[in-house]
C-alpha positions as CSV (number, residue, x, y, z in Angstrom):
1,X,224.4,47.0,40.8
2,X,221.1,48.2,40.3
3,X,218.2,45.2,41.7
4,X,216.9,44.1,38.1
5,X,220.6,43.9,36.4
6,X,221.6,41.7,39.6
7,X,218.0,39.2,39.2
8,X,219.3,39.3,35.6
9,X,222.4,37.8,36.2
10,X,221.0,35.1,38.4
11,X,218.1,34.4,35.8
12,X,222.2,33.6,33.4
13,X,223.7,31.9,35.9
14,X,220.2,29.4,36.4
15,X,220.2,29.1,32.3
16,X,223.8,27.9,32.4
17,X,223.2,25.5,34.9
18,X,220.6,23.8,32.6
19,X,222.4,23.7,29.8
20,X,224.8,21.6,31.1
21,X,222.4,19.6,32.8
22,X,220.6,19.1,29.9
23,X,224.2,18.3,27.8
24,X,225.4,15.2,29.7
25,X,228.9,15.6,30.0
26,X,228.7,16.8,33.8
27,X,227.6,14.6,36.4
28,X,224.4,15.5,37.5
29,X,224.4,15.9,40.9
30,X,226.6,18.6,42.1
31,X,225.1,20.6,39.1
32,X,221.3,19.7,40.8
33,X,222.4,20.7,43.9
34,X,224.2,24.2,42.4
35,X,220.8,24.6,40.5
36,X,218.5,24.5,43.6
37,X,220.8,26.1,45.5
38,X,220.5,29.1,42.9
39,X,217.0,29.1,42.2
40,X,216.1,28.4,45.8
41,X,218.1,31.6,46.7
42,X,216.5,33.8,44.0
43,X,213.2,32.8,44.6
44,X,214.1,33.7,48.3
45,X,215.0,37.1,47.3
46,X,212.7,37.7,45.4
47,X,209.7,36.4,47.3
48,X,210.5,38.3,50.6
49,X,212.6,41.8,49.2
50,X,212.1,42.4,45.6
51,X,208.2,41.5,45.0
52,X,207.1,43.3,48.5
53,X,209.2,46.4,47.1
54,X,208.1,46.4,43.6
55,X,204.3,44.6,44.4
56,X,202.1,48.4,43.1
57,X,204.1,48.8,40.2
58,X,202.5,45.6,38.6
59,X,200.2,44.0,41.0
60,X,199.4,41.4,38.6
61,X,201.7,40.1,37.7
62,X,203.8,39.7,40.9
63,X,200.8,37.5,42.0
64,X,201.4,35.5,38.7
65,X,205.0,35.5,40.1
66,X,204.4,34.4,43.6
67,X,202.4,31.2,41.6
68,X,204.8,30.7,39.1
69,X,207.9,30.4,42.3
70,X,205.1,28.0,44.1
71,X,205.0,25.6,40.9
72,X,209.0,25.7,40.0
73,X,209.5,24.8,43.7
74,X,207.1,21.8,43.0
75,X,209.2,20.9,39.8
76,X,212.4,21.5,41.0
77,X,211.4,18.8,44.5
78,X,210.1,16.4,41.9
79,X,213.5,16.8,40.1
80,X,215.6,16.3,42.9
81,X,213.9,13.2,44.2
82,X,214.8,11.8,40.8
83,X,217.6,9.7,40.0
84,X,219.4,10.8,37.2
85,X,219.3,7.4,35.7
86,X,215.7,7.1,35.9
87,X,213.7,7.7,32.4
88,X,211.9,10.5,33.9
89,X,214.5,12.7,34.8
90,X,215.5,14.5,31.6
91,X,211.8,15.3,31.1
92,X,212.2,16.6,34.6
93,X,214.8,18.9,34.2
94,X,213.2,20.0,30.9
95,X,209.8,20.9,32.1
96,X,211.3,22.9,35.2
97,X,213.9,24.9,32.6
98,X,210.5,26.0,30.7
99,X,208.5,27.2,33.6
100,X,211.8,29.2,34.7
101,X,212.1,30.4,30.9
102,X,208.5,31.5,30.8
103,X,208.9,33.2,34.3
104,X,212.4,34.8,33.5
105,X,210.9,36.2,30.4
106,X,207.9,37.8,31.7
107,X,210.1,39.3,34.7
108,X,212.6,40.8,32.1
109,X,210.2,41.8,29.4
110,X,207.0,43.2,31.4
111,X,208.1,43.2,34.9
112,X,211.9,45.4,34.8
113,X,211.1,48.0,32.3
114,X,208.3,49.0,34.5
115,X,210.4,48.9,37.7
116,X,213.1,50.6,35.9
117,X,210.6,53.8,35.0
118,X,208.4,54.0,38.4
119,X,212.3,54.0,40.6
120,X,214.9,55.8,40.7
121,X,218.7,54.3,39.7
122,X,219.6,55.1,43.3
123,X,216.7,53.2,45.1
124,X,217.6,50.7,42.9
125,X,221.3,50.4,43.5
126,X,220.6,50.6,47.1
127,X,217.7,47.7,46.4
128,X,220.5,45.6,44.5
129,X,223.1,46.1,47.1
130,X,220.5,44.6,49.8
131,X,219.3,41.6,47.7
132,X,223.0,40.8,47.0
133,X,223.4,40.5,50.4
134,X,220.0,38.8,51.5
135,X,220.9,36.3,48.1
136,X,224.5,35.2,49.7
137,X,223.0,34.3,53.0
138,X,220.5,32.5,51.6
139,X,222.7,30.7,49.3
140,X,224.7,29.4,52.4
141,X,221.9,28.5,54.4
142,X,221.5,25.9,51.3
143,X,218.4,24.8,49.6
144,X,217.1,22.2,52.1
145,X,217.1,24.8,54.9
146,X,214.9,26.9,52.8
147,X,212.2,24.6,50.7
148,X,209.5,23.5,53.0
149,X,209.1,20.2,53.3
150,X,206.3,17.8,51.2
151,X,204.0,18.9,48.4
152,X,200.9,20.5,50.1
153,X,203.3,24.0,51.3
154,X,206.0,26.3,49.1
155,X,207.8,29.2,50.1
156,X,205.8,31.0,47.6
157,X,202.6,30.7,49.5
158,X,204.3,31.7,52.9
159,X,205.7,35.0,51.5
160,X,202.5,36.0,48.9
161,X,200.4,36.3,52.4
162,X,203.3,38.2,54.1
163,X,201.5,41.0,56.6
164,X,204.9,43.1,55.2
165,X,203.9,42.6,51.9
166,X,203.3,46.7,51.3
167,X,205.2,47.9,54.5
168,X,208.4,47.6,51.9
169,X,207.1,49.5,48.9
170,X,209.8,51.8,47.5
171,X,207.5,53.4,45.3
């Protein structure tokens, strides 16, 4: 599976997981914990492999990327340190769901397309096969392992400073 069809199915699987947060009849906490575990991973992925790979094709807008990951990461640790019976906990979840929408949509409207021309299908397959991989171990390593602790740091602003960050171009 090519990289961008693979970062679109996780970009499904994170919309799914908010709509049934947002519907109620689940209990919330499992489904919080799925949900950061998800996004946490992506970001991962995307933040260390994809971005670095893909960073000359649309400068820009990766940047944008790296800022939007450090304010979801923000959302999302204000989320989970909310209990699900407190009044501000549906607003919560509903402000983190449109900062992912807005991010998801500039990644699959502006960013793929462009991806999609400046690579070739194989790099890309062989780009998808690796962040499959990187996304599973990250997924088991669990999202507390991976978000830094306290407000002041995010993962976004370790890997957007990366010395790698054009040592993985594919381009």
């Amino acid at each position: 599976m090519k990289a961008t069809s693979l970062l679109e199915k996780q970009h499904r699987k994170v919309e799914s997981i908010f709509k049934q947060l947002e519907s109620g009849r689940s209990e919330p906490g499992p489904l919080l914990a799925e949900l950061a575990n998800e996004l946490v991973a992506h970001m991962a992925i995307e933040q260390e492999s994809f971005y670095p790979a893909v960073r000359q094709i649309k400068e820009d807008l990766i940047l944008e990327s790296y800022e939007e990951h450090a304010i979801a990461e923000l959302a999302l640790k204000r989320l989970l340190s909310t209990d699900p019976e407190d009044i501000s906990f549906k607003a919560r979840v509903t402000t983190l769901k449109e900062l992912i929408q807005h991010h998801v949509e500039e990644e699959e409207e502006e960013l793929f397309p462009k991806v999609e021309e400046a690579i070739e299908a194989k790099q890309l397959e062989q780009l998808g096969k690796a962040l499959k991989a990187e996304f599973e171990q990250r997924l088991a390593e669990g999202y507390e392992a991976l978000l830094p602790a306290g407000y002041k740091k995010t993962s976004a602003d370790k890997a957007s400073h990366a010395k790698h960050a054009n040592g993985a171009n594919l381009g």
